[in-house]
C-alpha positions as CSV (number, residue, x, y, z in Angstrom):
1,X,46.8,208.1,216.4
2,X,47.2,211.4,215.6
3,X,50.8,212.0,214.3
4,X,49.5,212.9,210.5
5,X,46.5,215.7,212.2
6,X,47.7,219.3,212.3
7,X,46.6,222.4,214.7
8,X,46.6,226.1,214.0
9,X,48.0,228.3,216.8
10,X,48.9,232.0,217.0
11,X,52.7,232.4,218.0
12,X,53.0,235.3,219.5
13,X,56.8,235.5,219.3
14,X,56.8,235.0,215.4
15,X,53.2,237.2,215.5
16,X,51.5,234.5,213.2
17,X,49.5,231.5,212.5
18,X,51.4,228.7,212.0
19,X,50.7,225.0,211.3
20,X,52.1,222.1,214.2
21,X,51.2,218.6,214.6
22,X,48.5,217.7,216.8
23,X,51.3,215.8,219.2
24,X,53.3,218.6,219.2
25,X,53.8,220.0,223.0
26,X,54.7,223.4,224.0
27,X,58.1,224.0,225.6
28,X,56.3,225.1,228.9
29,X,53.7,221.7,229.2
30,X,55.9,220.3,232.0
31,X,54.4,221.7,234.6
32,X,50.9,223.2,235.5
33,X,52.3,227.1,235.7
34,X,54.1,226.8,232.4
35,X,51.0,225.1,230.7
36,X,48.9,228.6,231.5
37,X,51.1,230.3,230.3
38,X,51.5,228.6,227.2
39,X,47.4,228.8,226.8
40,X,48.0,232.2,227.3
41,X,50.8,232.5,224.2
42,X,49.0,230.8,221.8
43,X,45.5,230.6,220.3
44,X,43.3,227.7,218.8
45,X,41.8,228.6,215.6
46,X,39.1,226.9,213.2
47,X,39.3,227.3,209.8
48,X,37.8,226.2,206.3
49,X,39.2,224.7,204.0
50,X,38.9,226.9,201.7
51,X,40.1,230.3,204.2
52,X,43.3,227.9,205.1
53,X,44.0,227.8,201.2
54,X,44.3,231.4,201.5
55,X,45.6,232.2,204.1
56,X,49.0,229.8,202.8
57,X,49.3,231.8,199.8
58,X,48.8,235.2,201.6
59,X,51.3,233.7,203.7
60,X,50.1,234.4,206.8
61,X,49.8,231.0,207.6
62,X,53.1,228.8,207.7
63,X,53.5,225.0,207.1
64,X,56.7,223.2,207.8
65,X,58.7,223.2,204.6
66,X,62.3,222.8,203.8
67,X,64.5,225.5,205.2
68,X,67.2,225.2,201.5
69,X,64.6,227.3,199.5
70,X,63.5,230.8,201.3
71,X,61.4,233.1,199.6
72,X,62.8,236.4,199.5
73,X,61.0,238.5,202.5
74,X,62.7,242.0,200.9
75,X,60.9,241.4,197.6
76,X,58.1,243.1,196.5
77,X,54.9,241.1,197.3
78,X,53.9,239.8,194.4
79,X,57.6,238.4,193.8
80,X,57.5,236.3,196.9
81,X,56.4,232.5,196.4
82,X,55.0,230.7,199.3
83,X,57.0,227.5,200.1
84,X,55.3,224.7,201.8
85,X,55.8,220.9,202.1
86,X,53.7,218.1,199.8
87,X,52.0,215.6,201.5
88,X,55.2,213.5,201.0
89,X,57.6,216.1,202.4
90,X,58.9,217.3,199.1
91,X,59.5,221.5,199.2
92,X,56.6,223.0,196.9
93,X,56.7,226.2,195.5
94,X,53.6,227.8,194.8
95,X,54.6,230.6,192.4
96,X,53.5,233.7,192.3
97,X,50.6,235.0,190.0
98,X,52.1,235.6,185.9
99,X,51.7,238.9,184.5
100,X,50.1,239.1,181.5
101,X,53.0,238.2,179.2
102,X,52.5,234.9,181.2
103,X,55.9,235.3,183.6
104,X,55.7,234.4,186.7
105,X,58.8,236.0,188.4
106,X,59.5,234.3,192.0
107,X,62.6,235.7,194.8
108,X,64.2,234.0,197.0
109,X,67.0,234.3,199.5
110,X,68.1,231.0,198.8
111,X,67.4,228.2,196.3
112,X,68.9,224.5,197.4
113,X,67.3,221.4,196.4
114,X,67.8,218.1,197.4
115,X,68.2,214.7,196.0
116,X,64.6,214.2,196.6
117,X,63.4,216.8,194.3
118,X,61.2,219.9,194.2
119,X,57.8,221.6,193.2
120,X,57.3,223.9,190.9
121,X,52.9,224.5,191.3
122,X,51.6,225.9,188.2
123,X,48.6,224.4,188.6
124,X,45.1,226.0,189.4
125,X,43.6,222.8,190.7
126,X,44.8,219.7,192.1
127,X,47.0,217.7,190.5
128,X,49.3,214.9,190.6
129,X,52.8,215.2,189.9
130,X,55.6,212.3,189.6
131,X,57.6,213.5,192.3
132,X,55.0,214.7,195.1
133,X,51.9,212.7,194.4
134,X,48.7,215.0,194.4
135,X,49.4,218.7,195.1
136,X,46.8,221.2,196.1
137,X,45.9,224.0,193.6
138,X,47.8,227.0,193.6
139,X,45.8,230.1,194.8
140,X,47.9,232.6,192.9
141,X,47.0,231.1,190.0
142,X,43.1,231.9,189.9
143,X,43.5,233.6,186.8
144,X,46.0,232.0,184.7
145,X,49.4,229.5,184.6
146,X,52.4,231.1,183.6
147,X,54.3,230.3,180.6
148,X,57.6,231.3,182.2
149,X,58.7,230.4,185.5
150,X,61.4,233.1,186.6
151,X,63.2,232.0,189.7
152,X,65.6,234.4,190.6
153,X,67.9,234.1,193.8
154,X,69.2,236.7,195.6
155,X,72.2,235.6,197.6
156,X,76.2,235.6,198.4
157,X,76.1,231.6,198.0
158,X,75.4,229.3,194.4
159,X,72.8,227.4,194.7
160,X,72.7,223.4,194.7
161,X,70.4,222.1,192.6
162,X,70.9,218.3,193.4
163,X,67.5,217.1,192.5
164,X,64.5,217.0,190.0
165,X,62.6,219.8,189.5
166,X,58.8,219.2,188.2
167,X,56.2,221.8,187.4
168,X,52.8,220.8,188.5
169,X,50.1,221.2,186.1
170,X,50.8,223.2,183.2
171,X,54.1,222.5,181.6
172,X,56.3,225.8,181.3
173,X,59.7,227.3,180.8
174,X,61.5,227.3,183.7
175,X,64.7,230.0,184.5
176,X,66.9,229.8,187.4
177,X,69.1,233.1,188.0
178,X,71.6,233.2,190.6
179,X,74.4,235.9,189.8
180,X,76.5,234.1,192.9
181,X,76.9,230.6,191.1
182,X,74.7,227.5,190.1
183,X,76.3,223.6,191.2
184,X,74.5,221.0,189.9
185,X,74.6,217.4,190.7
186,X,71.6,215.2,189.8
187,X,69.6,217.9,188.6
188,X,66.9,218.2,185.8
189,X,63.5,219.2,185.2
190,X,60.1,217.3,185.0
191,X,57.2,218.5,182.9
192,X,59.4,222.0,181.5
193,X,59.5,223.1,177.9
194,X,62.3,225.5,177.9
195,X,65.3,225.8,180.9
196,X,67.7,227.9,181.7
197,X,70.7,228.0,184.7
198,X,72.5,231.6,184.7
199,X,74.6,233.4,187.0
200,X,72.9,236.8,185.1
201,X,70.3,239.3,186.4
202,X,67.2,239.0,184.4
203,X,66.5,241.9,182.7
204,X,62.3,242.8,181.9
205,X,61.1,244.7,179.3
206,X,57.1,245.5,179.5
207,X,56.7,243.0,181.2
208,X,58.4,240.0,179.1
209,X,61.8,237.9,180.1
210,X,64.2,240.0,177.4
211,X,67.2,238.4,178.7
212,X,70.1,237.9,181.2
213,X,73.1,240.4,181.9
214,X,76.1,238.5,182.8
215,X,78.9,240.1,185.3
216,X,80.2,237.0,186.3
217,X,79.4,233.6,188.2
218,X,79.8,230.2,187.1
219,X,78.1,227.0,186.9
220,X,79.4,223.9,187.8
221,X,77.7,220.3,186.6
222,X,79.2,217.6,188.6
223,X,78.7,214.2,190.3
224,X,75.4,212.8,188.9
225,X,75.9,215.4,186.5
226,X,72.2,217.0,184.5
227,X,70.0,215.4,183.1
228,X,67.2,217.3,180.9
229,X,66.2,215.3,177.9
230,X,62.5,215.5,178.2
231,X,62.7,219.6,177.6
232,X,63.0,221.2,174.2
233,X,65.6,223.2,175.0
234,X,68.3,223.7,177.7
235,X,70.9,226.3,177.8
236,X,73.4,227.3,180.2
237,X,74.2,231.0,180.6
238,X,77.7,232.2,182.7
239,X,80.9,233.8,182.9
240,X,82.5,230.1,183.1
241,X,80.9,226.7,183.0
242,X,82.8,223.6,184.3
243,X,81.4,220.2,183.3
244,X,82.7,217.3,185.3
245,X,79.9,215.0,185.0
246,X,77.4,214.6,182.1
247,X,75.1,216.5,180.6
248,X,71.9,215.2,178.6
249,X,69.8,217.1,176.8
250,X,67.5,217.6,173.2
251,X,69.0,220.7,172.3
252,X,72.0,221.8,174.1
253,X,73.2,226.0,174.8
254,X,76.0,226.9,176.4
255,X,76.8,230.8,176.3
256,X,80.0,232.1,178.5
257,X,81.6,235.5,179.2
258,X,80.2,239.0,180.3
259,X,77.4,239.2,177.8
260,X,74.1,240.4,177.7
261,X,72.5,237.3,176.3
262,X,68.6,237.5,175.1
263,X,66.2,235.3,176.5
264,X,66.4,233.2,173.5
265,X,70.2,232.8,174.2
266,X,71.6,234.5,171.5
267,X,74.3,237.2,172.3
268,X,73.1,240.9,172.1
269,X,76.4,243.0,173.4
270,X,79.8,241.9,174.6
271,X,80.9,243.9,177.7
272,X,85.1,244.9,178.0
273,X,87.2,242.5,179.3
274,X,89.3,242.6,182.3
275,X,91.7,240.6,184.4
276,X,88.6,240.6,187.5
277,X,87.6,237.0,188.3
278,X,89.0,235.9,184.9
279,X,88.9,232.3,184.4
280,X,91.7,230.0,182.9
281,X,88.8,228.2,180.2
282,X,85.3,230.0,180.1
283,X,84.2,226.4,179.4
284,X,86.1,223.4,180.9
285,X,84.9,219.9,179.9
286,X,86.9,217.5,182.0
287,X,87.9,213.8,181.4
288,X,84.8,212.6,183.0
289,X,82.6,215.2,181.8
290,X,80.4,215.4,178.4
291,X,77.9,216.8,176.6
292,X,75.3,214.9,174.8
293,X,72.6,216.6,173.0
294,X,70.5,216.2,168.9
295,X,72.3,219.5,169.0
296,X,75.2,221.3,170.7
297,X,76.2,225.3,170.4
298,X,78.9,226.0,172.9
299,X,79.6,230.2,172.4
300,X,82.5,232.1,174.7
301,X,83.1,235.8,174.3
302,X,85.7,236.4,176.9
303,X,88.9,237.3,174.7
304,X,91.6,234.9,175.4
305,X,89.6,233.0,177.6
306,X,89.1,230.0,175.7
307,X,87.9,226.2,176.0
308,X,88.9,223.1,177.1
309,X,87.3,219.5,176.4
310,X,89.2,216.8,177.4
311,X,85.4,214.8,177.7
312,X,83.5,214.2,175.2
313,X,80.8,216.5,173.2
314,X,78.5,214.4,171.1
315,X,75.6,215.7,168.6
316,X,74.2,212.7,167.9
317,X,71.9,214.3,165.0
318,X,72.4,218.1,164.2
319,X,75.5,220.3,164.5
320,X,77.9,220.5,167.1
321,X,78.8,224.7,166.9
322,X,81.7,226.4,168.6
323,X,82.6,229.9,168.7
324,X,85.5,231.0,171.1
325,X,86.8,234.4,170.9
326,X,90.3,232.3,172.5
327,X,92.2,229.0,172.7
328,X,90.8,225.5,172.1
329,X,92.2,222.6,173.8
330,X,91.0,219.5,172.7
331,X,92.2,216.3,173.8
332,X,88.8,214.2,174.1
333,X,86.2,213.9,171.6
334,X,83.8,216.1,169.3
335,X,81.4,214.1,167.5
336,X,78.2,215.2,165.6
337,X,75.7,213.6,162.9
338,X,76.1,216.6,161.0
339,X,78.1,219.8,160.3
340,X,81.3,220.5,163.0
């Protein structure tokens, strides 16, 4: 009868508070010995309501979440988000307080998600969401919501994005910046205006998102492919970008070499090329890939590194663009409802 009530207890090994169910049993409850000992390791604590809220985002108090998104312990403070679980089990992210350009910047050590989705909470009361049900308010967010959501992930492995990703509360531009790679397979984004995948390190400027400097990485869309129609804008930022699955979206970016690429996406200085890492096609649309977007700019910078779409990249009402500083290989289809 108690398998959805939670205890606090001190664990002395981790040296913090941390959140188990109520029919959880210590490893030493066998016996009478071990269960003094265990009373002896761990401490019963009451709380409010309104302190537990608190204590979560200060993390000092840990709830069981999904181990595929780790904040970043060797950020500063006020980079670190505090993952936790929704009352369905879904990973939510309450993001760290926005500076006053309205960013939000949020580290992590690694950044996987799941087909079941993910939380984004930029909300500063409770809300419901489409993915998680109702979510609590986010404490960091007293103040304000951000405007951008800045995810960036430091690690030696891409991250798998296999699942939705919805902002709670107010909707926002959402980044996700992994120099190390980005696959995604079912993945999207609920409830975001503007979103970006990149293999570049953000680059701030007073405080603002000024844009992303490329040294390499790639991202690969495959399986269920992306799906991001419901934002106004989605654009893809790499050294290489391989599409074997489809991508939907309203307006469509794809930028590829060793750039440094504005937030906006537009190209502000081409770094010198070299033979390190080089791929064969800086974008490669396979068979059973495609593009589909109102309208579709594909930009590569790489010299000699050039494209390949042997898919199908539609613009079903603007202009399908294309500027490759290199080959094109075309054996599928280009289509648009306006200029090519």
């Amino acid at each position: 009868m108690n398998k959805l009530c939670y205890r606090i207890i001190f664990n002395k090994v981790r040296g913090m508070l941390m959140v188990v169910p109520d029919i959880a049993r210590s490893g030493y409850s066998r016996v009478a010995r071990s269960r003094q000992r265990a009373s002896r390791a761990q401490t019963q604590v009451r709380i409010s309501p309104l302190s537990f809220a608190l204590w979560l985002a200060a993390g000092a108090v840990t709830l069981p979440a999904q181990a595929n998104i780790v904040a970043d312990s060797g950020a500063p403070g006020n980079q670190q988000p505090t993952v936790m679980s929704t009352a369905n089990g879904l990973p939510q992210i309450n993001i760290q307080t926005p500076n006053g350009q309205g960013v939000s910047r949020n580290t992590y050590s690694q950044l996987d998600v799941d087909e079941r989705g993910a939380i984004l909470n930029n909300s500063h009361q409770n809300t419901r969401t489409q993915l998680g049900g109702m979510v609590a308010a986010n404490p960091w967010l007293s103040k304000q919501e951000a405007s951008v959501i800045l995810n960036e992930v430091n690690s030696r492995d891409p991250s798998r994005l296999n699942g939705f990703i919805e902002v709670a509360g107010k909707r926002a531009a959402v980044v996700i910046a992994n120099p190390a790679g980005i696959t995604c397979s079912g993945c999207g984004f609920i409830n975001a205006s503007r979103n970006t995948l990149t293999t570049g390190q953000a680059v701030m400027e007073n405080g603002q998102l000024k844009g992303f400097d490329v040294n390499g990485g790639r991202i690969n869309i495959t399986g269920k492919g992306m799906q991001d129609s419901e934002a106004d804008y989605t654009q893809l930022i790499a050294q290489s970008v391989t599409v074997n699955a489809r991508i939907h979206a309203h307006e469509l970016n794809v930028v590829t070499g060793k750039n440094q690429v504005s937030a906006g996406g537009n190209v502000t200085a081409v770094k010198a090329s070299d033979d390190t890492n080089r791929p064969a096609f800086a974008l490669d649309v396979a068979a059973l890939g495609g593009m589909y977007a109102n309208k579709i700019t594909l930009t590569g910078t790489e010299k000699g590194v050039g494209v390949r779409n042997a898919g199908e990249l539609g613009a079903s009402v603007g202009e399908l663009k294309l500027s490759v500083d290199g080959r094109l290989e075309n054996s599928g289809t280009l289509q648009s409802g306006g200029d090519l």
